[in-house]
C-alpha positions as CSV (number, residue, x, y, z in Angstrom):
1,X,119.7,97.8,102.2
2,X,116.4,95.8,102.5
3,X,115.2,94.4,99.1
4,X,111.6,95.7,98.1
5,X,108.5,93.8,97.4
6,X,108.4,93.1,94.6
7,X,105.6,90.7,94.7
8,X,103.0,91.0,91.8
9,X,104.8,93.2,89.6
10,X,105.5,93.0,86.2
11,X,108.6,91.8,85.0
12,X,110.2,95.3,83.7
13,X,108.9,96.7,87.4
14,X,110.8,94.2,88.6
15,X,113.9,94.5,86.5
16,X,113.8,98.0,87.8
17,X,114.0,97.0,91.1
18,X,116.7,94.6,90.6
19,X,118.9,97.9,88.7
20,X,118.5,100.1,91.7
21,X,119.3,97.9,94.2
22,X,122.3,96.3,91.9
23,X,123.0,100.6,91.7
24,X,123.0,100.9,95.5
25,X,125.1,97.7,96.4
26,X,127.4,98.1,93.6
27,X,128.2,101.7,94.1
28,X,130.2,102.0,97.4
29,X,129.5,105.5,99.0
30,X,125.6,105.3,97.7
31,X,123.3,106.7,100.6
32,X,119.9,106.8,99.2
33,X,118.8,106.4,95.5
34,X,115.4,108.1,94.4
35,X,113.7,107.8,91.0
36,X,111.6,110.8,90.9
37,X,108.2,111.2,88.0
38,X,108.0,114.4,85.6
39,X,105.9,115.6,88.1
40,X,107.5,114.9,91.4
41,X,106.5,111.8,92.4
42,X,108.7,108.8,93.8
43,X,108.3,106.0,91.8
44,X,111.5,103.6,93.4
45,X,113.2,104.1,96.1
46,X,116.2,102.4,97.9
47,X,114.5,103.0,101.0
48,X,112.5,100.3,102.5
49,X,110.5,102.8,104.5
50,X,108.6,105.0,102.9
51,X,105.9,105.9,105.3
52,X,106.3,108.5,107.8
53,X,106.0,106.0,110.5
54,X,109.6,104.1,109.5
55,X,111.1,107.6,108.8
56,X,110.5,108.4,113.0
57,X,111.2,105.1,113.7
58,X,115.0,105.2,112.4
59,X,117.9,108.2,112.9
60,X,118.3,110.2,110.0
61,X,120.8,110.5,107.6
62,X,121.1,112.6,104.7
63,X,117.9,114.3,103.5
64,X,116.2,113.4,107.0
65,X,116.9,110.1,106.3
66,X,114.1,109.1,103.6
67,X,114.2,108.7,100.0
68,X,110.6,110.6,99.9
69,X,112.8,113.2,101.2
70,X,115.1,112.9,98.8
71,X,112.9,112.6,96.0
72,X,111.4,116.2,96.7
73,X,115.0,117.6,96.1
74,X,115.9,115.9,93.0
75,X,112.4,117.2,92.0
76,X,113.5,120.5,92.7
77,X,116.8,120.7,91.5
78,X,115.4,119.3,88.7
79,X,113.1,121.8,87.6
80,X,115.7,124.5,89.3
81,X,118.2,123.2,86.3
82,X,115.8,122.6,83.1
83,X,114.4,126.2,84.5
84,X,118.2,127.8,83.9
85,X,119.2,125.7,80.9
86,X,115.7,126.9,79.0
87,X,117.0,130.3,80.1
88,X,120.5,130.1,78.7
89,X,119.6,128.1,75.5
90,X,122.0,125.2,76.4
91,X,119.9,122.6,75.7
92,X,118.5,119.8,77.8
93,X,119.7,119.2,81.0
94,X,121.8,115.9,81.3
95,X,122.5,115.3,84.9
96,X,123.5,118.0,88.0
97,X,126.4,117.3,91.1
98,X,126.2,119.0,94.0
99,X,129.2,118.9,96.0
100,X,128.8,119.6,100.0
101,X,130.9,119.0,102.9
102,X,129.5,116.1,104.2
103,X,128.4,114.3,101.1
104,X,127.1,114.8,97.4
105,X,123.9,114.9,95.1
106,X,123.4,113.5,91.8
107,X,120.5,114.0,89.4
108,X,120.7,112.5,85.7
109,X,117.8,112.8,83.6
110,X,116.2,109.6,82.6
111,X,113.4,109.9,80.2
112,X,110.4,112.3,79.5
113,X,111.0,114.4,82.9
114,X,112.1,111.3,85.0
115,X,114.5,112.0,87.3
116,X,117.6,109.9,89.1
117,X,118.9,111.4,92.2
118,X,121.3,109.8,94.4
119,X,122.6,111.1,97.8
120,X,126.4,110.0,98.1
121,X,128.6,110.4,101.2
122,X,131.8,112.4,101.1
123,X,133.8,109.8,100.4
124,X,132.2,108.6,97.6
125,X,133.8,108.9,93.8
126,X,131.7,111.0,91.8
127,X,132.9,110.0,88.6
128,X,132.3,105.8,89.9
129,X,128.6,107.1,91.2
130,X,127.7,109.1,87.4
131,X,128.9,106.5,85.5
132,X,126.7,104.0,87.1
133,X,124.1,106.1,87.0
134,X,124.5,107.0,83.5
135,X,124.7,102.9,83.1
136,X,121.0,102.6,85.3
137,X,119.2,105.5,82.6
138,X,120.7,103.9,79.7
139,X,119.1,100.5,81.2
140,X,115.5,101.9,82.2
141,X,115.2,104.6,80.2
142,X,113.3,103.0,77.8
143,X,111.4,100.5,80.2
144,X,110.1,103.6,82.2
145,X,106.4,104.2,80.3
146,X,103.7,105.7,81.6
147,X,101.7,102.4,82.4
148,X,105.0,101.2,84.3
149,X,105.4,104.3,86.2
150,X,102.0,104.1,87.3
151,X,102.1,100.9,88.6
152,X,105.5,101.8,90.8
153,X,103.3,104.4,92.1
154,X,100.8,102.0,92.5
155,X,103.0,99.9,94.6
156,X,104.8,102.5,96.6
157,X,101.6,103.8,97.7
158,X,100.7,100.4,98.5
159,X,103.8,99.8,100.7
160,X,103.1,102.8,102.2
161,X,99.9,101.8,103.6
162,X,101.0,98.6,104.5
163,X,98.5,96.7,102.1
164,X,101.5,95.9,99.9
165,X,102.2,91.8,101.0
């Protein structure tokens, strides 16, 4: 995994950062780790390409090989899951796994609507994968604000565009 710039941002963005890549290098059997807004939008990404451009540029693997990708289906899942659990009066949702042939989804909820998704390969553990996970939202959780979310935004979009060194 490349690192991402990082350059600029505060130091919580940046603590961020350093928790999902720690996540992703840590955690053998991690493809592709999103963290995903209340309302859909990628805020941190494992990926170092998030712009269409890098997505063609690469074979893809997983959700079509781009944590944007991935984002839109822990988005959906997401509000697939709160959707049934509101139904059902169960209560909150806490986190989803989605088993599949070739490889595995996790979504944990991390604060206000935020979302976690990781896309694991087959081989992966999925108890090693949710209890790091569970160890990332207990970490940002409370770090995630709406001023910091906007400025991963911020910086995302400004990767994206190529404006971001």
């Amino acid at each position: 995994m490349t690192a991402p710039t990082t350059y600029g941002l505060s130091s919580e963005a940046r603590n961020l950062h350093w928790l999902l890549t720690n996540l992703v290098e840590e955690v053998p059997g991690i493809q592709s780790v999103a963290v995903v807004s209340s309302d859909g939008l990628l805020l941190l990404s494992s990926d170092p390409g998030h712009s269409e451009q890098s997505r063609q540029a690469r074979p893809a693997k997983g959700p079509r090989g781009s944590s944007a990708d991935l984002a839109t289906i822990v988005s959906g899942i997401g509000s697939l899951t709160v959707g049934a659990a509101k139904l059902m009066e169960f209560g909150g949702v806490k986190h989803t796994m989605v088993a599949m042939e070739e490889g595995s989804l996790f979504v944990m909820s991390i604060s206000d609507g935020s979302l976690l998704g990781v896309h694991g390969s087959a081989e992966c553990d999925m108890s090693v994968v949710a209890y790091h996970m569970a160890l990332f939202v207990g970490r940002a959780g409370h770090v995630l604000t709406p001023e910091l979310r906007s400025e991963l935004r911020k910086s995302l979009e400004a990767e994206s565009t190529g404006s971001g060194r």
